[in-house]
C-alpha positions in Angstrom: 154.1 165.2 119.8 151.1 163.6 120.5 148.5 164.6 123.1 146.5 161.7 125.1 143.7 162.6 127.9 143.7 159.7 130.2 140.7 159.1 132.7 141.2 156.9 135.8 138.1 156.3 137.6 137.9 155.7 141.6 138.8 151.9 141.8 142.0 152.8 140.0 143.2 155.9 142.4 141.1 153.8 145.7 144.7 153.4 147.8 148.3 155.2 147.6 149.5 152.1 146.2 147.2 152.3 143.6 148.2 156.3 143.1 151.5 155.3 142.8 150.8 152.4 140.0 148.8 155.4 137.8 151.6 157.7 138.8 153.8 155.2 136.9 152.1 154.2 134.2 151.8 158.4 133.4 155.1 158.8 133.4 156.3 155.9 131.4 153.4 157.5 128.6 155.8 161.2 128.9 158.7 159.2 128.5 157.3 157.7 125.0 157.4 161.7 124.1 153.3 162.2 125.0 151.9 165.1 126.3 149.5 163.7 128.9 146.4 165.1 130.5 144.8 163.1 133.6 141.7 163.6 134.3 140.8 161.8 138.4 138.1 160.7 140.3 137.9 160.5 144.0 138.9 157.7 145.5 136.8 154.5 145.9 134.4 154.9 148.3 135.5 158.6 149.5 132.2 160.1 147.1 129.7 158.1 149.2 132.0 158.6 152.6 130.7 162.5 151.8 127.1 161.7 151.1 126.9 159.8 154.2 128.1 162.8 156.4 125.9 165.4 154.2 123.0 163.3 155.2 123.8 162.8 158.7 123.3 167.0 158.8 119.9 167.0 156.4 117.7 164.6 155.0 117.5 166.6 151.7 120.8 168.7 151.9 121.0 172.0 150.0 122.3 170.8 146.4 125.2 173.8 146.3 126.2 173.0 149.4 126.1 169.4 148.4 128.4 170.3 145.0 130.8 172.0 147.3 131.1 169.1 149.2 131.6 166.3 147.1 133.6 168.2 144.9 136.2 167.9 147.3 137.0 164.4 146.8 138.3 164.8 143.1 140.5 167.8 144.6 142.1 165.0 147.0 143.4 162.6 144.2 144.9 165.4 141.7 147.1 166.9 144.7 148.3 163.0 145.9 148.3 161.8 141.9 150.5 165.4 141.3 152.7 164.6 144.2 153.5 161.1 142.9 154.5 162.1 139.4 157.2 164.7 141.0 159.0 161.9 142.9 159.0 160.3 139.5 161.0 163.6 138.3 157.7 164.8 136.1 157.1 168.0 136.2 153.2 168.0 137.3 150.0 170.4 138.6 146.5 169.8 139.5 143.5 171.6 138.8 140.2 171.6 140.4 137.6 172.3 137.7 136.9 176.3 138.4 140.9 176.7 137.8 140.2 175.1 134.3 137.5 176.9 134.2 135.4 174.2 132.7 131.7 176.2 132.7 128.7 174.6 133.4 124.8 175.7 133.9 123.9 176.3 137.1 121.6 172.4 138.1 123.5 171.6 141.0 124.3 167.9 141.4 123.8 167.0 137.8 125.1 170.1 135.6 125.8 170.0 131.9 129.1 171.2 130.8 128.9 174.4 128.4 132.2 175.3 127.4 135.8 174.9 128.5 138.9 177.5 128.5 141.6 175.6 127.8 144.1 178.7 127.7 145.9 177.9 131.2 146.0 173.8 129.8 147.9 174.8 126.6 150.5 177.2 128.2 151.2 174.6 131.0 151.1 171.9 128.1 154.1 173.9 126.7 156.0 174.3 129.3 156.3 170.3 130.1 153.9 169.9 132.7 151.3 166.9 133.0 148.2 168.1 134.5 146.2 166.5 136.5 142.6 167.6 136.5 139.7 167.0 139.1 136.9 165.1 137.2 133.1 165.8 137.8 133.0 169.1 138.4 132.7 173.1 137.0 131.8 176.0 138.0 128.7 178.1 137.2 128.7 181.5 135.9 128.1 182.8 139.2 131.2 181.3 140.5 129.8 178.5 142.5 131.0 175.0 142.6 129.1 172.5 140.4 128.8 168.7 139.5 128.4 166.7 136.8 126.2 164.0 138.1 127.6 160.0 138.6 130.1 159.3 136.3 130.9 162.5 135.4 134.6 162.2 135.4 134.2 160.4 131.9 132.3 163.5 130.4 135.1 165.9 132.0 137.6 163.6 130.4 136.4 164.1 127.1 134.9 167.3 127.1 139.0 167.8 127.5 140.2 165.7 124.8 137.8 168.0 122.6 138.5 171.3 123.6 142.3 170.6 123.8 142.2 168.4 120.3 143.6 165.3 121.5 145.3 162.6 119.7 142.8 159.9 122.0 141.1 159.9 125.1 141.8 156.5 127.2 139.6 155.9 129.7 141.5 153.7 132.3 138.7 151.1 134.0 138.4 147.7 136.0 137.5 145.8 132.8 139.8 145.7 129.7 137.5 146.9 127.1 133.9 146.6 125.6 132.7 142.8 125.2 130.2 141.4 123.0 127.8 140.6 126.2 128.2 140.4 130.1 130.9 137.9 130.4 129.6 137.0 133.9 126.6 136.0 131.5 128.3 134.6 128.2 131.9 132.4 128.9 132.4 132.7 125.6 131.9 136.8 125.0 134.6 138.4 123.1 136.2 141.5 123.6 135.8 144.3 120.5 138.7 145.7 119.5 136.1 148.3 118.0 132.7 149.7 118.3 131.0 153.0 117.2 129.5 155.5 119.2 126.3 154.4 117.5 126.8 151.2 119.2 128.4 151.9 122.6 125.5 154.5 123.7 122.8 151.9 122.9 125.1 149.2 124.5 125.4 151.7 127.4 122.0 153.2 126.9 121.0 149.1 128.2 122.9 149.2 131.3 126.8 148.3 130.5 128.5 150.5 132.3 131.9 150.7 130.7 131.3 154.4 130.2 128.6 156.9 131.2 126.1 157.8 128.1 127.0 161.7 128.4 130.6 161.0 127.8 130.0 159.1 124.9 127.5 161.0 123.2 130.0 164.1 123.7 132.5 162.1 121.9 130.3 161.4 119.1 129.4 164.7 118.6 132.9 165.9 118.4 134.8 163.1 116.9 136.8 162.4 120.2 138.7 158.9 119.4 137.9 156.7 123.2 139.5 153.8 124.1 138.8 151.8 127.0 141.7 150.3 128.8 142.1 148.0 131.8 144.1 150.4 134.6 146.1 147.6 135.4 146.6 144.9 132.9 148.6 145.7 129.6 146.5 145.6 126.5 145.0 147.6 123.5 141.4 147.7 124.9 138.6 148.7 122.7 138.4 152.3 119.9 135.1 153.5 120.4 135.4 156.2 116.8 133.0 156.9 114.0 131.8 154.9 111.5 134.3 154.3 109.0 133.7 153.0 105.5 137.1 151.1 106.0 136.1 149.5 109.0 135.3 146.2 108.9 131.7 146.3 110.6 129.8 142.7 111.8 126.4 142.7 111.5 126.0 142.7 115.0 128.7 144.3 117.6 126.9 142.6 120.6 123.5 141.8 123.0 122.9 144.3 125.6 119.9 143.9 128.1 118.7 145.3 131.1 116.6 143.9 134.1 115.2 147.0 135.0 112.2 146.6 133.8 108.1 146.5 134.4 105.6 146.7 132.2 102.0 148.2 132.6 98.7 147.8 130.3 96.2 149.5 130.4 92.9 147.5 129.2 90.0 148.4 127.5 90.8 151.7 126.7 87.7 154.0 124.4 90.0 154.3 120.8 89.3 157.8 120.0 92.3 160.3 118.7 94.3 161.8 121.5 93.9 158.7 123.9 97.7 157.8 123.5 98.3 161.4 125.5 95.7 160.7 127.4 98.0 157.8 128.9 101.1 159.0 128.8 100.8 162.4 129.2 100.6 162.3 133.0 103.4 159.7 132.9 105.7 161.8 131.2 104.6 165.0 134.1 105.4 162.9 136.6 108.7 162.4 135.4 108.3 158.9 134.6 110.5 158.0 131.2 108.6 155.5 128.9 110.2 153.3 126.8 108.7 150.1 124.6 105.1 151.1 123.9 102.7 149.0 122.1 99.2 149.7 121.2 97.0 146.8 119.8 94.2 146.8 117.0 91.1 148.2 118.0 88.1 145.6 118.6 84.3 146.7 119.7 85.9 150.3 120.2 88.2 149.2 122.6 92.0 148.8 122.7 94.6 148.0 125.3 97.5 150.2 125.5 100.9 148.7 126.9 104.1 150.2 127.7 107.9 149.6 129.8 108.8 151.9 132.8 112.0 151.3 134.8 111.5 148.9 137.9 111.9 151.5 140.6 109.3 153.7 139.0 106.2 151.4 138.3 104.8 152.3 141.8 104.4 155.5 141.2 103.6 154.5 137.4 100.6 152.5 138.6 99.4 155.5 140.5 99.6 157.6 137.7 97.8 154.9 135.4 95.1 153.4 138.2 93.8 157.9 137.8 93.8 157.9 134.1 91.7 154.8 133.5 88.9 156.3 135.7 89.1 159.5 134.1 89.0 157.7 130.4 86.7 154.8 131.4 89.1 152.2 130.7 88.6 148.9 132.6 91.7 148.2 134.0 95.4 148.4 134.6 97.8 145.6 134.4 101.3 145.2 135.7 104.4 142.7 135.4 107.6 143.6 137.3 109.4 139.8 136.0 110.4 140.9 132.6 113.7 142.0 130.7 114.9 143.6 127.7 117.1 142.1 125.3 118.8 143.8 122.0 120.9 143.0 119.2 123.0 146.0 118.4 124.9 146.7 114.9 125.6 149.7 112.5 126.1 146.2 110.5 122.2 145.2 110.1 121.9 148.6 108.0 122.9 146.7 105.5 121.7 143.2 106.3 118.4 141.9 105.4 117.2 138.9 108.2 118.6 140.0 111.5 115.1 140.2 112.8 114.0 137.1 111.5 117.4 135.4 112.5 116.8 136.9 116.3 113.2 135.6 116.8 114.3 132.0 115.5 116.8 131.9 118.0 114.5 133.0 120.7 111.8 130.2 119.4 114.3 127.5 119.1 114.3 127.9 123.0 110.7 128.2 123.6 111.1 132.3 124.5 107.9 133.9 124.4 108.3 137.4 122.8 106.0 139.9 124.8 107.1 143.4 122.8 109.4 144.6 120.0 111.0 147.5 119.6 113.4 148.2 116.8 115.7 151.4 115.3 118.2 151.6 112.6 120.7 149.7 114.4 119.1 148.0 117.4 116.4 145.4 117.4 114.6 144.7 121.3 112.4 142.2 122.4 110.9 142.3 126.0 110.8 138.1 127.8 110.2 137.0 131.0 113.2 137.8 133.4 113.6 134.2 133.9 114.5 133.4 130.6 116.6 136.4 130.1 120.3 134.8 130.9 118.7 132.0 128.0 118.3 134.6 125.9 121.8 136.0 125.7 123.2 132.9 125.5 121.2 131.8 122.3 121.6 134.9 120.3 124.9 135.3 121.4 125.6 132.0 119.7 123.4 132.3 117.2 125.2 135.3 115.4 128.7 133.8 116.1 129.9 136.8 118.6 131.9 134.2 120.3 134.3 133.7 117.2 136.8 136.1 116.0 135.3 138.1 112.6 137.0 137.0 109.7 139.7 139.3 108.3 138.5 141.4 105.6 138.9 140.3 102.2 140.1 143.1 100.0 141.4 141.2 96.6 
């Protein structure tokens, strides 16, 4: 007998009705002879309904008491979810994430899952029950209540699937798998029936938000097979899984971007060894996370030093920058909040000569300036103006045929 971990996130438990679809769609999976493990969120909306009040008491409120709190929401969905299944005639029980006992460090709000007794799972698993778990959540070793940080019902969801060895973890969603681009962006983007992890946490590390980074980089470390299904619409979604030599692997799996963006440069700066830390070291204490950087060739001693912030830090980022180039005698700083990132991602250009060139054709064949590159072993970015950025993803989209079905794998 098979053993599936299915995750159903907020939109798909937001009304009774809704409950009651999921409650269905669990039991007809026991009926096919599957063990089942569900892992909840809280209803839509009900996680920010309890933000709202917390704040209402204190501007900053106390992170345990805020874990305590919004804990409760999961807890509200696995006892009306549970509930549902027994009018179905399934034997069911929910668990809040201290009955697990799914362990966690002790950083409130945003915790990081350590390790998971799955003794009380597997003897309930026995005797016929589905469980139904509260997402999101842990407890400390102290015994209090902690969270995992947004999303976090994905990581509880497979953290599960690897501690209890499942078959597959589905995780149950308002889109019906992983596409090749933003469809909002691309009419013609195609869903994958597979991706690697490789792939998905660069797609997701560019701002899709089919599944939350942690989850998937848990996954990859432990081999969980994830699939992303649609809660509501019948269909085989899309296998996240690892790298297989049988798998029939495009060069590219898709284009990912992300708005969020500003740049800063620094001009002028005395070239002299250690400068780069000089620049960035203050960044990184301030807790400002740096991504493209680019420093130019040194002329009359001088060189200007450029690199990518998120949006909603380069105010403070500027701050930061405007006190280092006193301090180093640099002559100025720079800034340009209009301007997106755009990547081609594919465990296929490991072994593909030309995806670079093939990429910056495409972008010229538009007239699409290319302000920054940025590359790694499966993941070439470029950063544009924001204007031109929906352009973009068209033209490369196109231009390495993601909108046509890959050709079936000859194996004569």
């Amino acid at each position: 007998m098979s053993l599936i971990v299915q995750k159903f996130g907020g939109t798909s438990v937001g009304s009774i009705e809704r409950i009651e679809q999921v409650a269905d769609k669990v039991a007809s999976f026991r009926a096919d002879g599957h063990d089942v493990v569900v892992v909840v969120s809280a209803m839509a909306g009900e996680t920010n309904r309890l933000i709202d009040l917390a704040h209402q008491i204190q501007p900053r409120p106390v992170p345990r008491e805020m874990d305590v709190l919004v804990s409760t929401g999961e807890q509200v969905t696995t006892a009306l979810l549970s509930m549902a299944l027994a009018k179905r005639g399934q034997k069911a029980k929910s668990y809040n994430g201290s009955q697990v006992r799914i362990l966690t460090d002790s950083a409130h709000t945003k915790a990081r899952i350590r390790e998971i007794d799955d003794a009380r799972l597997r003897a309930d698993l026995e005797k016929g029950y589905v469980l139904v778990v509260a997402g999101f959540q842990g407890v400390d070793e102290h015994g209090n209540i902690t969270t995992l940080g947004r999303g976090g019902s994905d990581t509880t969801a497979v953290a599960l699937a690897a501690a209890l060895k499942a078959d597959e973890c589905q995780i149950y969603t308002d889109v019906d798998g992983v596409y090749t681009t933003d469809p909002r962006v691309v009419d013609g983007a195609r869903r994958l029936s597979q991706i690697t992890f490789e792939e998905m946490l660069e797609m997701a590390s560019m701002g899709s938000k089919v599944l939350q980074i942690r989850a998937v980089e848990f996954a990859g470390k432990y081999h969980v097979p994830l699939r992303v299904l649609h809660s509501f619409q019948d269909g085989p979604g899309t296998l996240i899984t690892v790298e297989d030599s049988a798998m029939e692997t495009p060069t590219i799996a898709g284009i990912a971007f992300n708005r969020d963006e500003a740049k800063l440069t620094i001009e002028g700066v005395p070239d002299m060894p250690g400068v780069a830390y000089r620049i960035l070291g203050p960044v990184g204490e301030a807790n400002i996370e740096v991504d493209v950087i680019v420093q130019n060739v040194s002329h009359d001693n001088t060189t200007d030093f450029t690199f990518t912030v998120s949006r909603g830090d380069l105010p403070r980022a500027e701050d930061v920058l405007n006190a280092v180039a006193k301090e180093i005698n640099a002559e100025k700083v720079s800034s340009d909040a209009k301007i997106a990132k755009v990547s081609v991602v594919g465990v296929g250009m490991r072994s593909h000569a030309g995806v670079a060139s093939q990429m910056f054709r495409a972008l010229a064949e538009e007239g699409i300036n290319i302000q920054m590159i940025t590359t790694s072993e499966i993941k070439i970015s470029v950063i544009i103006e924001e204007k031109f950025l929906e352009l973009a993803v068209r033209a490369l989209h196109s231009s390495f045929g993601l909108d046509k079905e890959p050709e079936a794998e000859n194996l004569d």
